[in-house]
C-alpha positions as CSV (number, residue, x, y, z in Angstrom):
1,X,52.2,-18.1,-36.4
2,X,52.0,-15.0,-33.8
3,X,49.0,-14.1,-35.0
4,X,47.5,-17.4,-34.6
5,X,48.6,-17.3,-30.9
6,X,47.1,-14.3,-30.6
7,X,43.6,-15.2,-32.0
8,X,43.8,-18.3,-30.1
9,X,44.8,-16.4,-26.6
10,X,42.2,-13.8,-27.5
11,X,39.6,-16.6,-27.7
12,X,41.1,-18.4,-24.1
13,X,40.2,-15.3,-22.5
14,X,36.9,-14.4,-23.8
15,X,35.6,-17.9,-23.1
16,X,37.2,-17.8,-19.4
17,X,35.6,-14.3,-19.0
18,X,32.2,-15.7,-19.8
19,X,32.9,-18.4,-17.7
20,X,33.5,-16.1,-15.1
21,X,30.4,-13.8,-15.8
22,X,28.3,-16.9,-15.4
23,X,29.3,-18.6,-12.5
24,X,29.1,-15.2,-10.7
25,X,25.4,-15.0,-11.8
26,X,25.1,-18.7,-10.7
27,X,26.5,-18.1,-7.7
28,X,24.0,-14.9,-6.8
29,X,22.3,-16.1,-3.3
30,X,18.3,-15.5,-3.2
31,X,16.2,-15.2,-0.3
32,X,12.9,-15.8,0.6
33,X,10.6,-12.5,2.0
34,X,7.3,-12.0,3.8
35,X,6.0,-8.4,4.1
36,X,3.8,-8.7,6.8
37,X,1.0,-6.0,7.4
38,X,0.6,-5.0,11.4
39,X,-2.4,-2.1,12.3
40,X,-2.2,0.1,15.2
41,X,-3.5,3.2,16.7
42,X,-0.4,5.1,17.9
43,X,1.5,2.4,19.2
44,X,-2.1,0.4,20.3
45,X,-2.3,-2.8,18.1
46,X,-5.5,-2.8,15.8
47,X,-6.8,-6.5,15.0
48,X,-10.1,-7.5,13.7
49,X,-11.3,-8.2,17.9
50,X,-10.5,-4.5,18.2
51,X,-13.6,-3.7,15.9
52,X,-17.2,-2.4,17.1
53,X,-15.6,-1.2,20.4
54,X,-15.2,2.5,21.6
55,X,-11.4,2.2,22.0
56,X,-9.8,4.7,20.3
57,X,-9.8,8.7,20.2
58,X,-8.9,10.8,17.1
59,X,-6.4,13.9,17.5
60,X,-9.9,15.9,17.0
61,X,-11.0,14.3,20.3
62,X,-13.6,12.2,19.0
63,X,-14.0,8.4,20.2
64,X,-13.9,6.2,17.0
65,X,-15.2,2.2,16.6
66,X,-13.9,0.6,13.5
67,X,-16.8,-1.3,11.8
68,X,-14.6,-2.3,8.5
69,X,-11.2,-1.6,6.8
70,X,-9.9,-2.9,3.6
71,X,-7.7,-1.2,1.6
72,X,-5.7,-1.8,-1.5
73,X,-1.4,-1.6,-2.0
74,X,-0.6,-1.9,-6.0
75,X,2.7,-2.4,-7.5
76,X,4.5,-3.4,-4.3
77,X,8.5,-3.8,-5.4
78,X,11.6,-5.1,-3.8
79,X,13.8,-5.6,-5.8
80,X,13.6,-6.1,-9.2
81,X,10.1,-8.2,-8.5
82,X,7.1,-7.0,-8.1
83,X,3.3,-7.9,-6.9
84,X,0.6,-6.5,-8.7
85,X,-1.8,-5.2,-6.0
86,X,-3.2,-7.1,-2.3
87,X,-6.4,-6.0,-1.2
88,X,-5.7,-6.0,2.6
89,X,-8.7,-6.5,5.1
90,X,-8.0,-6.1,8.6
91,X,-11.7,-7.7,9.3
92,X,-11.2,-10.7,7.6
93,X,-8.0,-11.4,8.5
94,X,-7.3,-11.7,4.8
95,X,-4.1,-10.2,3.1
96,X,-1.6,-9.4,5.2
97,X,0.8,-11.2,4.2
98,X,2.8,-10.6,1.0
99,X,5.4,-13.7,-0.2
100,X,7.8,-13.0,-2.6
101,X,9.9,-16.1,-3.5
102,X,13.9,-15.6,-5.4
103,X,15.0,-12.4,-4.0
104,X,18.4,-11.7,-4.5
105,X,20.1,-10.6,-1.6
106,X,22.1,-7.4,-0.1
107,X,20.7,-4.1,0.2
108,X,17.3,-4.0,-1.7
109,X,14.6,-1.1,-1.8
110,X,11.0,-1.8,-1.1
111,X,8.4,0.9,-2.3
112,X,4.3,-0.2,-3.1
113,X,1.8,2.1,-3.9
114,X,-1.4,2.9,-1.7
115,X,-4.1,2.5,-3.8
116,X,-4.1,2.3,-7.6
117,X,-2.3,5.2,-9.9
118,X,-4.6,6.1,-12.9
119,X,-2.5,4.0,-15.1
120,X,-3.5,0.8,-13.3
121,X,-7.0,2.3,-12.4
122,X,-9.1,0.8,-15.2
123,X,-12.7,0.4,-14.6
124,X,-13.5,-3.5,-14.6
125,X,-10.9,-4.9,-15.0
126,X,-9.6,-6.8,-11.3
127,X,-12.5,-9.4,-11.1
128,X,-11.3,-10.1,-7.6
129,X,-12.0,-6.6,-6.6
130,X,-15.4,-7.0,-8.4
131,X,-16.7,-9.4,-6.9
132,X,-16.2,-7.7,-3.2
133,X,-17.7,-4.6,-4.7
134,X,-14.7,-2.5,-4.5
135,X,-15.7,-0.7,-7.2
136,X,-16.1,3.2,-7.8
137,X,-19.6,4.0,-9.5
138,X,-19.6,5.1,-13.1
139,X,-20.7,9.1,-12.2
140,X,-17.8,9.0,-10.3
141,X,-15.5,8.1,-12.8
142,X,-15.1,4.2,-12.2
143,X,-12.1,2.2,-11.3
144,X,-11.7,1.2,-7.6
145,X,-11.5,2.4,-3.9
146,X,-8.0,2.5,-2.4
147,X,-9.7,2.2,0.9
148,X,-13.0,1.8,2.9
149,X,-12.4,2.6,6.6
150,X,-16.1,2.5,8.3
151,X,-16.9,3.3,11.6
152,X,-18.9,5.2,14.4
153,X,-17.6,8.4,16.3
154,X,-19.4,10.2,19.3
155,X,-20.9,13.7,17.7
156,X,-21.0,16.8,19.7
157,X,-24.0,15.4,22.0
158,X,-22.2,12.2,22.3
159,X,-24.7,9.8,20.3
160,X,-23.2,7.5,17.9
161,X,-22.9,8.6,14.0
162,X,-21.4,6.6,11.2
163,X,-18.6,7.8,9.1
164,X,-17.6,6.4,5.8
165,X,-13.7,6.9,5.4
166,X,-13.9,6.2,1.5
167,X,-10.5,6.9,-0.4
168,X,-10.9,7.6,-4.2
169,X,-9.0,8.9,-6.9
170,X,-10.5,12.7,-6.5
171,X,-12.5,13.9,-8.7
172,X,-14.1,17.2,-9.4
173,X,-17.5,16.7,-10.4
174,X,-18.6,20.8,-11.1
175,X,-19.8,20.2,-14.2
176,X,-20.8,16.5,-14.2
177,X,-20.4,16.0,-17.8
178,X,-17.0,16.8,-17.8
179,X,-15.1,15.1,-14.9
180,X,-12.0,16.6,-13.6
181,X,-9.5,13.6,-12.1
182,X,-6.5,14.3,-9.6
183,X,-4.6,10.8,-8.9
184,X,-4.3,10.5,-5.0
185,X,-2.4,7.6,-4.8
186,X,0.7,7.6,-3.6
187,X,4.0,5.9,-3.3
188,X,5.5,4.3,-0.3
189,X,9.3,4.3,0.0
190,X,10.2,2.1,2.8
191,X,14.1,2.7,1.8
192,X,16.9,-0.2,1.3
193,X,16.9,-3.6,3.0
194,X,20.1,-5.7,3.9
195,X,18.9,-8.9,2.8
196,X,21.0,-11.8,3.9
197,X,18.7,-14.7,4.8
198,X,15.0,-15.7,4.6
199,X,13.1,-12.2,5.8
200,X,9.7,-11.2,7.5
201,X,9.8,-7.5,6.9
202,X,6.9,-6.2,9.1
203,X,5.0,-2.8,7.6
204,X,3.6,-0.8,10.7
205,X,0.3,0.8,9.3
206,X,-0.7,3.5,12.1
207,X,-4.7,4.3,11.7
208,X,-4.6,7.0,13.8
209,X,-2.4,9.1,11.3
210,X,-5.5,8.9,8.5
211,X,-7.0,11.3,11.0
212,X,-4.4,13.7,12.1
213,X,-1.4,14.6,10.2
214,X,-1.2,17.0,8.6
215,X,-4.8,17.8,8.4
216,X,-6.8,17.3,12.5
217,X,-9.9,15.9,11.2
218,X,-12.8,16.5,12.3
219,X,-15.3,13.8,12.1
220,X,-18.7,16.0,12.9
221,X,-17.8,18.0,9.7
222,X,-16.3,15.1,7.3
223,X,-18.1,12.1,8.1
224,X,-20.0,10.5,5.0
225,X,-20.3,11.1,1.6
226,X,-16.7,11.8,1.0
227,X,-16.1,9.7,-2.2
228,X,-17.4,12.9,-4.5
229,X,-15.9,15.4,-1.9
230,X,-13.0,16.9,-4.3
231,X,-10.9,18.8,-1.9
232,X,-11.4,16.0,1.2
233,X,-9.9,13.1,-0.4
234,X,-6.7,14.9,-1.4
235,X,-6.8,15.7,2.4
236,X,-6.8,11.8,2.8
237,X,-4.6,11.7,0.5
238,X,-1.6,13.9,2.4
239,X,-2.8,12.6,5.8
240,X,-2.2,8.8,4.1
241,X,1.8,9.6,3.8
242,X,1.9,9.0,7.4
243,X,0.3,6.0,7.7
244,X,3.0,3.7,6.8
245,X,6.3,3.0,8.1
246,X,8.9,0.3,8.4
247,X,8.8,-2.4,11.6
248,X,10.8,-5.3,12.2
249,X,12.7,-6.9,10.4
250,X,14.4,-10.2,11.0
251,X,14.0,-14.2,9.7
């Protein structure tokens, strides 16, 4: 008979343990969040009406127009969900907003990735991106740009030049047969966020630091035909650490 009692108390608790376990999962509160993508130059807001104006100066003292920017963010996480990739274009107005719907709440860490790493860098295969021509030609290894930052500067006898602010995964074309790759992509830790309610979390992106830290660049030296430029993209690549940081945050 005792060990009847037992089995059956045994059985009591387990179910009420379940019970427990599930209601607390049940009972897990989710919030709503919107990253929200704001451009500036040092504290200057950046929007599309800001374009194809002498307005801003790099730390190499050369006065820059932006004629376009797009650029890409891949595996953006808070979280346990994550968004794929957002191509982002500041001309267009287009993708600056990222919705993720179901978060749970309390502290959670937000990281994306500028750019694509090699393992999601398959040539082809982001029709989206295709169709904008995004794409990295074939001799230079395929997959896609992370960025395309266009503008004019004022050279050395102050007449306008282009520059073409192309960010690639680098590649070392020496022998062009045999292509060397270095990934220079690169994540973005934003830390943890105390999620309570519905959230815009606002990602300051500061253009001016493409172009300063920790490499001053000079714009009469690097201007175009950077894509096959080995050792200047992984300068893109460190200055790019920079660029991102974390803004407001509130509902």
């Amino acid at each position: 008979m005792k060990k009847i009692i037992g089995f059956i108390f045994i059985i009591v608790i387990t179910f009420s343990g379940c019970k427990a376990e599930l209601n607390c999962c049940e009972n897990i509160k989710t919030v709503n969040v919107t990253l929200n993508f704001t451009h500036n130059w040092d504290g200057v807001p950046v929007t599309s009406s800001d374009f194809k104006i002498f307005k801003f100066i790099n730390k190499n003292g050369e006065s820059i127009s932006i004629e376009r920017l797009r650029y890409v963010v891949s595996n953006i996480n808070i979280g346990d969900l994550n968004n794929n990739y957002q191509l982002i274009n500041v001309g267009d107005n287009t993708g600056l907003e990222i919705e993720f719907n179901q978060v749970p709440s309390g502290n959670q860490q937000l990281k994306f990735t500028f750019g694509f790493s090699d393992t999601d860098n398959t040539d082809g295969i982001y029709q989206d991106l295709n169709s904008v021509n995004f794409n990295v030609p074939e001799m230079l290894g395929g997959g896609y740009h992370y960025m395309q930052f266009d503008g004019k500067y004022l050279d050395t006898n102050n007449q306008e030049s282009g520059f073409n602010y192309h960010a690639i995964r680098a590649v070392d074309r020496t022998d062009p047969n045999i292509l060397k790759f270095e990934d220079t992509s690169f994540e973005i830790d934003l830390g943890a966020i105390d999620l309570k309610e519905n959230t815009t979390i606002e990602i300051n992106v500061n253009l001016a630091e493409w172009f300063k830290n920790p490499n001053t660049w000079n714009l009469n030296q690097l201007n175009t035909v950077l894509m096959p430029n080995f050792e200047a993209q992984k300068l893109m690549s460190a200055n790019g650490k920079s660029v991102f940081s974390l803004g407001k945050v509130g509902s």
